[in-house]
N, CA, C and O atoms as a GROMACS GRO file, in nm:
protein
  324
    1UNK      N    1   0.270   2.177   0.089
    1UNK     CA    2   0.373   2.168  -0.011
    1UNK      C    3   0.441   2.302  -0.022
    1UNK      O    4   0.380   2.407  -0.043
    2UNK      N    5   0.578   2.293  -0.004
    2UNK     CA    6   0.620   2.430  -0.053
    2UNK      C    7   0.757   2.422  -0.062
    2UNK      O    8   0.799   2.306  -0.065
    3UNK      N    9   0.878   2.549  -0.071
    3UNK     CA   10   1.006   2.550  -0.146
    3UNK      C   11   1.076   2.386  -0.079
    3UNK      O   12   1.146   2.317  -0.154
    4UNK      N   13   1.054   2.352   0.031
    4UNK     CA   14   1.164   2.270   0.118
    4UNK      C   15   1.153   2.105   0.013
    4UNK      O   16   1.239   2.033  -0.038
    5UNK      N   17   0.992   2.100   0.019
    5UNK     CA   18   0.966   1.990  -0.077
    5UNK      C   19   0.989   1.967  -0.214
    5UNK      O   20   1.007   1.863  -0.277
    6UNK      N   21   0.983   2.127  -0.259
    6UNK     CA   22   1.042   2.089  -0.408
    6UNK      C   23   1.208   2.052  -0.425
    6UNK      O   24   1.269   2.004  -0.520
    7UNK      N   25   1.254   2.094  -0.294
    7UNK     CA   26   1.406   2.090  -0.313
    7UNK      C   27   1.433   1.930  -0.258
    7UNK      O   28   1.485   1.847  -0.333
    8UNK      N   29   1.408   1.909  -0.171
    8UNK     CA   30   1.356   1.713  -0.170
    8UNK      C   31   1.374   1.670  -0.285
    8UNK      O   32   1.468   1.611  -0.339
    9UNK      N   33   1.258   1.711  -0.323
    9UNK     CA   34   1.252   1.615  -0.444
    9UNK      C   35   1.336   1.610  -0.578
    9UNK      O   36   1.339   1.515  -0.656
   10UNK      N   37   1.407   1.737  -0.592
   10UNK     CA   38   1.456   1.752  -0.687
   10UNK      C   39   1.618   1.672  -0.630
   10UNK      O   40   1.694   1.600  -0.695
   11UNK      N   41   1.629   1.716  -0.492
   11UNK     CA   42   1.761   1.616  -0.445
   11UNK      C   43   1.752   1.485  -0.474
   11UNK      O   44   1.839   1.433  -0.543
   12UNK      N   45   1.660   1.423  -0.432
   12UNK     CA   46   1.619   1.266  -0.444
   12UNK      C   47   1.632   1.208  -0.594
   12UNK      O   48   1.668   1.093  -0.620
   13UNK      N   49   1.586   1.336  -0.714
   13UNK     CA   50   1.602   1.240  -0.840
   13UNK      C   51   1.739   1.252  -0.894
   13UNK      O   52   1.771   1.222  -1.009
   14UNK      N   53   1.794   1.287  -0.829
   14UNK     CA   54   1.987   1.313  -0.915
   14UNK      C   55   2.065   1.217  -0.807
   14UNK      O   56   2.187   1.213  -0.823
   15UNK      N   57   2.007   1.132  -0.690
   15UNK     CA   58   2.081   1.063  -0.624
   15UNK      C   59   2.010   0.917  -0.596
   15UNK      O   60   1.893   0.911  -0.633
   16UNK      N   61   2.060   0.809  -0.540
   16UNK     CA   62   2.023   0.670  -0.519
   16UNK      C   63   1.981   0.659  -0.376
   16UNK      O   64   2.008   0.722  -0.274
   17UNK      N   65   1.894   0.542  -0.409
   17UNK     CA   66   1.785   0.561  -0.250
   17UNK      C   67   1.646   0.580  -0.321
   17UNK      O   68   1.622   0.578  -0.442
   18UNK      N   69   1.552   0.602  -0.204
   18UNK     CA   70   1.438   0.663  -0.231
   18UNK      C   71   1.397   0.732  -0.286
   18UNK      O   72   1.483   0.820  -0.279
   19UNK      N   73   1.302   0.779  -0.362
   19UNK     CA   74   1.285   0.917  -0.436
   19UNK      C   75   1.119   0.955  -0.369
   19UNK      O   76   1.018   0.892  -0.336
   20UNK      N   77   1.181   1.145  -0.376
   20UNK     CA   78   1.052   1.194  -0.319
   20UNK      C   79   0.974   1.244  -0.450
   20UNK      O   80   1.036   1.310  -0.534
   21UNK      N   81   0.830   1.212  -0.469
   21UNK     CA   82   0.766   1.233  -0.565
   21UNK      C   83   0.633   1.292  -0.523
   21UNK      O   84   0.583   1.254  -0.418
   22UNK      N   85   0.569   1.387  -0.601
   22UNK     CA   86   0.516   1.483  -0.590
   22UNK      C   87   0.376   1.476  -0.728
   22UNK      O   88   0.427   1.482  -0.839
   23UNK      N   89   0.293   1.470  -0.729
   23UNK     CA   90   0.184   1.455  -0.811
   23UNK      C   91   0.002   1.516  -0.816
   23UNK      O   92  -0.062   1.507  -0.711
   24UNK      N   93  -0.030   1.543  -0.874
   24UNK     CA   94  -0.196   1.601  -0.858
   24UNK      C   95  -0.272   1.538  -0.963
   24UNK      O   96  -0.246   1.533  -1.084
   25UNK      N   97  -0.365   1.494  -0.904
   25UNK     CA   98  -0.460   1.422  -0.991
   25UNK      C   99  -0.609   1.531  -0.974
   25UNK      O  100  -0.647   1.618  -0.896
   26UNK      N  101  -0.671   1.449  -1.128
   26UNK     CA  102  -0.800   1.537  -1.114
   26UNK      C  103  -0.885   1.467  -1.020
   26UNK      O  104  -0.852   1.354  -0.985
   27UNK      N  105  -1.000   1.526  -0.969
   27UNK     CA  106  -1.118   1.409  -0.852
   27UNK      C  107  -1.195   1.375  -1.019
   27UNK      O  108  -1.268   1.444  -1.091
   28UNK      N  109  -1.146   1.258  -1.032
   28UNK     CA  110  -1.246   1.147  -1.060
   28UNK      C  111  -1.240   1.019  -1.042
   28UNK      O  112  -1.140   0.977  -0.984
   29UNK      N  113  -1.335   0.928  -1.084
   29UNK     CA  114  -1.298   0.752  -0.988
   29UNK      C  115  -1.182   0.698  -1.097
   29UNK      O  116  -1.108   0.610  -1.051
   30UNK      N  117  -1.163   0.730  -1.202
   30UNK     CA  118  -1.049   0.668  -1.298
   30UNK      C  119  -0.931   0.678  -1.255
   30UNK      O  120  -0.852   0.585  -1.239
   31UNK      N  121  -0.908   0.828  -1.228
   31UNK     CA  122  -0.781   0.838  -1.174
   31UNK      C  123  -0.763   0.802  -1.035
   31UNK      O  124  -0.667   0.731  -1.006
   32UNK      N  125  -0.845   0.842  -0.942
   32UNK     CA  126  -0.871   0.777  -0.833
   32UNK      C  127  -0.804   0.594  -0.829
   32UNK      O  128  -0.700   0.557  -0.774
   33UNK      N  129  -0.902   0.508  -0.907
   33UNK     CA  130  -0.845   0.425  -0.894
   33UNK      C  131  -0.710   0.366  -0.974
   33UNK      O  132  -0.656   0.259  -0.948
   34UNK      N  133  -0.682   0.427  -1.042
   34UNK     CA  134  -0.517   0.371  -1.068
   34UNK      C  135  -0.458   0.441  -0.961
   34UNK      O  136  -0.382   0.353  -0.920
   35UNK      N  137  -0.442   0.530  -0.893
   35UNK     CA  138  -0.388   0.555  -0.743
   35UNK      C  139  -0.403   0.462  -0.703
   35UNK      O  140  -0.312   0.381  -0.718
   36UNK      N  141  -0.534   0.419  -0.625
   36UNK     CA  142  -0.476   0.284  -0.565
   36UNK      C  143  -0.439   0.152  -0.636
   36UNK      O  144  -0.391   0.053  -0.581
   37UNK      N  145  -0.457   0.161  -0.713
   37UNK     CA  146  -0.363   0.038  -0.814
   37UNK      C  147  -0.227   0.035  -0.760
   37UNK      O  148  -0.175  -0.069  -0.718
   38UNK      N  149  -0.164   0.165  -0.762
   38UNK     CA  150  -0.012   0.166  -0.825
   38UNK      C  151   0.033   0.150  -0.628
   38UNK      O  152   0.138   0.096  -0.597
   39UNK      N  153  -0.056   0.202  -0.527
   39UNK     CA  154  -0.016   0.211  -0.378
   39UNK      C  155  -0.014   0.046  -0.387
   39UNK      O  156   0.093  -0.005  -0.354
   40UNK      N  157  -0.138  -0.058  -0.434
   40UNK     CA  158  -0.176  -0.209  -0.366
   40UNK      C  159  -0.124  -0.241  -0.464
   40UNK      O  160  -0.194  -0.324  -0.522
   41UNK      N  161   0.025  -0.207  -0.551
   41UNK     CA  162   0.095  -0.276  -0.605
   41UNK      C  163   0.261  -0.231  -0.556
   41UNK      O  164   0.356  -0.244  -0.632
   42UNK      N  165   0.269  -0.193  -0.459
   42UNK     CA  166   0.373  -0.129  -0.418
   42UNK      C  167   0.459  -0.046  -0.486
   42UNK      O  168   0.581  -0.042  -0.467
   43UNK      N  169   0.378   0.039  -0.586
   43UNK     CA  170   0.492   0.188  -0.654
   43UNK      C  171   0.459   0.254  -0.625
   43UNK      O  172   0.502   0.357  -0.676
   44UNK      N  173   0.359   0.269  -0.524
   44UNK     CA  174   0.336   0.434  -0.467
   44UNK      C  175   0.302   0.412  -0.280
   44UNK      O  176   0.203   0.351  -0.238
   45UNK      N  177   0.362   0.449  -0.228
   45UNK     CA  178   0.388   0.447  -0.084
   45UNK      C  179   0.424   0.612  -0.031
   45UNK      O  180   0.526   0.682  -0.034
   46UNK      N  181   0.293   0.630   0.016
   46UNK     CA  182   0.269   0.701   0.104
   46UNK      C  183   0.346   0.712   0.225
   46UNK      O  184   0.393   0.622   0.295
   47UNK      N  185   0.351   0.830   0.237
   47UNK     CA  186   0.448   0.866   0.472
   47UNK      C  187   0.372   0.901   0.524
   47UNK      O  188   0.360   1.023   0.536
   48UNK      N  189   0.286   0.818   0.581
   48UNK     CA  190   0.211   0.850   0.700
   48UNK      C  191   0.300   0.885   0.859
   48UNK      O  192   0.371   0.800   0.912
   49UNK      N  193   0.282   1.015   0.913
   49UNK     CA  194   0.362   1.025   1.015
   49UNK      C  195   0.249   0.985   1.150
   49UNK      O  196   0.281   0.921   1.249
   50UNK      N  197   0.131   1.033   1.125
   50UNK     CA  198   0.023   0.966   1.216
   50UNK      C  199  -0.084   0.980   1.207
   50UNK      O  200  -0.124   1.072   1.136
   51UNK      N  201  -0.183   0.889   1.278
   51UNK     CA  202  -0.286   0.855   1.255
   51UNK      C  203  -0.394   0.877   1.377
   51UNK      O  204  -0.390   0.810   1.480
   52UNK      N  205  -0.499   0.988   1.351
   52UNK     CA  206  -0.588   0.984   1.503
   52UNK      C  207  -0.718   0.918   1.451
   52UNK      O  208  -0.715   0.905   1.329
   53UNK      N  209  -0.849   0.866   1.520
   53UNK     CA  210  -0.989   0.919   1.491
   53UNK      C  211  -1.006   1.002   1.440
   53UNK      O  212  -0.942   1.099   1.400
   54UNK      N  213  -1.104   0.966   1.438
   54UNK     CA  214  -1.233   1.116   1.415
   54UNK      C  215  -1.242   1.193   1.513
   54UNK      O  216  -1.243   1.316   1.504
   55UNK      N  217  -1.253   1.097   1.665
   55UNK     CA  218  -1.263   1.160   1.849
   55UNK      C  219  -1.146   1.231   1.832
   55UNK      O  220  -1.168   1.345   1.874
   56UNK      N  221  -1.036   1.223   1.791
   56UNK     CA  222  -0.928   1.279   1.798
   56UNK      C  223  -0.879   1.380   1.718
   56UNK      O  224  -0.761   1.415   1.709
   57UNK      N  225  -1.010   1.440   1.641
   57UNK     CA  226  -0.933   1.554   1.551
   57UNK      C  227  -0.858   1.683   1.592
   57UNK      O  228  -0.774   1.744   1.525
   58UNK      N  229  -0.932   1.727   1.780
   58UNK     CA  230  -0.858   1.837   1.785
   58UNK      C  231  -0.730   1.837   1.817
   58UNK      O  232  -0.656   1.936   1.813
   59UNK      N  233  -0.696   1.720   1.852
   59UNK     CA  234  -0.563   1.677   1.877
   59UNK      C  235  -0.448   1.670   1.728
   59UNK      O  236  -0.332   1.709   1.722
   60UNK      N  237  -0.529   1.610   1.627
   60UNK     CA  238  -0.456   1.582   1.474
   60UNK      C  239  -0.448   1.755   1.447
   60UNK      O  240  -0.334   1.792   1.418
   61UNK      N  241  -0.509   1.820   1.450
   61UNK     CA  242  -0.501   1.945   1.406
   61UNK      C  243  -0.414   2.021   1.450
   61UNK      O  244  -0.370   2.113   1.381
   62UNK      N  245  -0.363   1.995   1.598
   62UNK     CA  246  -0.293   2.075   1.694
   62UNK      C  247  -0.158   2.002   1.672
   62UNK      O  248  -0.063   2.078   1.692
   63UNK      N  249  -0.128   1.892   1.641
   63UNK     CA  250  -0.013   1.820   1.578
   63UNK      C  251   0.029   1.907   1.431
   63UNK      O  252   0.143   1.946   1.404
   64UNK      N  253  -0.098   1.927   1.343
   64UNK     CA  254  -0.040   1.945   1.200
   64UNK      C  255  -0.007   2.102   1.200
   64UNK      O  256   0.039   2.142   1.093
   65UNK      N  257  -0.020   2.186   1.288
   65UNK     CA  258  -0.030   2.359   1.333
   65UNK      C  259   0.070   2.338   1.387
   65UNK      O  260   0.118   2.443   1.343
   66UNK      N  261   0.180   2.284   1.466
   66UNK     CA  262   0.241   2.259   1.534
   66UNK      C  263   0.357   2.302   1.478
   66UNK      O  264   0.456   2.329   1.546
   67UNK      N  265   0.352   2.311   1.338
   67UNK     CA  266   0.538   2.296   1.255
   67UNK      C  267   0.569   2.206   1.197
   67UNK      O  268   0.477   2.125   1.209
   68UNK      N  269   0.689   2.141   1.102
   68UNK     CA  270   0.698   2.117   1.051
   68UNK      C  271   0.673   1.908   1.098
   68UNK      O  272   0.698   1.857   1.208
   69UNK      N  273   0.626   1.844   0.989
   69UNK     CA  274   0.614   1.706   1.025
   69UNK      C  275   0.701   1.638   0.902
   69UNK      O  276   0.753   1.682   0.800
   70UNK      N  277   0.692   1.503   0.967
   70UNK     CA  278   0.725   1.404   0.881
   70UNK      C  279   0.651   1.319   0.823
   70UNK      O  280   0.628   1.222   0.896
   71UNK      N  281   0.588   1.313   0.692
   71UNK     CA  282   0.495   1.238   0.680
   71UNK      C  283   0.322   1.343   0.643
   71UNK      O  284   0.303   1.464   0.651
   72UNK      N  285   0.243   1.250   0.610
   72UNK     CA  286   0.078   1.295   0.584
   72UNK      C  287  -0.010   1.285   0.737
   72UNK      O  288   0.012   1.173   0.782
   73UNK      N  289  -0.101   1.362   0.831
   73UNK     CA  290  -0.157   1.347   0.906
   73UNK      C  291  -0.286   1.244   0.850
   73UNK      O  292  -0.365   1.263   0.758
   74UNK      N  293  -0.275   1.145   0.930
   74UNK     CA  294  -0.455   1.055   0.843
   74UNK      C  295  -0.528   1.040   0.984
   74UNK      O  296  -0.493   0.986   1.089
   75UNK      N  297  -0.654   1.116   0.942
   75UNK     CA  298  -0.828   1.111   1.015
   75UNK      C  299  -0.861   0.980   0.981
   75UNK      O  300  -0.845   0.964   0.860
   76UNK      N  301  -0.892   0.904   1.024
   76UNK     CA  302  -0.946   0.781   1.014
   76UNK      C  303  -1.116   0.764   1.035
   76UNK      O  304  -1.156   0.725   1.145
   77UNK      N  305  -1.178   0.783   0.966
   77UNK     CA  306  -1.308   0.825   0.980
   77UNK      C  307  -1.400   0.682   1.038
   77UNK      O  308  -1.499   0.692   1.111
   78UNK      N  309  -1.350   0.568   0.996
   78UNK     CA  310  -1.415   0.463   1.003
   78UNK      C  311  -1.330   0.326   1.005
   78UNK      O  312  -1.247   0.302   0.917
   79UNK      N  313  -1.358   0.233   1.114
   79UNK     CA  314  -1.265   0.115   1.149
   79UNK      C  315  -1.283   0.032   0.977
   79UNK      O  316  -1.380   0.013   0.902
   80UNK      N  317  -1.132  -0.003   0.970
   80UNK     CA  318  -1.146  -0.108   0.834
   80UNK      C  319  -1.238  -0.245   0.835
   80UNK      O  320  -1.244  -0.309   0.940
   81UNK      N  321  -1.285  -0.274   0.758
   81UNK     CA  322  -1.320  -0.424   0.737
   81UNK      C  323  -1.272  -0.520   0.728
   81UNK      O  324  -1.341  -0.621   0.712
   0.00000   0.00000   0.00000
């Protein structure tokens, strides 16, 4: 996070379209789960730009060192159910 994103976001709320939003929660399961409430109700959508393994971290790392991205890097630690 830094100056480029705050200026995003502050562009996004004075214009129509998408808005970039920006938030910190404390670690606990309460807040935790209204996060995913509000994602598996579609008001909070994440940018994932990509997705490796676990086998693949030195690769995710060498992507996110790389410069600037689009999107959150996601480790995928474990196949879904």
């Amino acid at each position: 996070f830094g100056l480029a994103e705050l200026a995003q976001m502050l562009r996004t709320r004075w214009t129509s379209g998408p808005r970039v939003e920006c938030g910190f929660a404390p670690d606990n399961a309460r807040d935790l789960s209204e996060i995913a409430s509000l994602a598996e109700a579609g008001q909070l959508r994440p940018v994932i730009g990509a997705r490796y393994s676990l086998d693949d971290i030195v690769a995710a790392h060498r992507q996110v060192e790389s410069g600037p991205k689009l999107g959150s890097t996601v480790i995928q630690v474990a196949m879904p159910e």
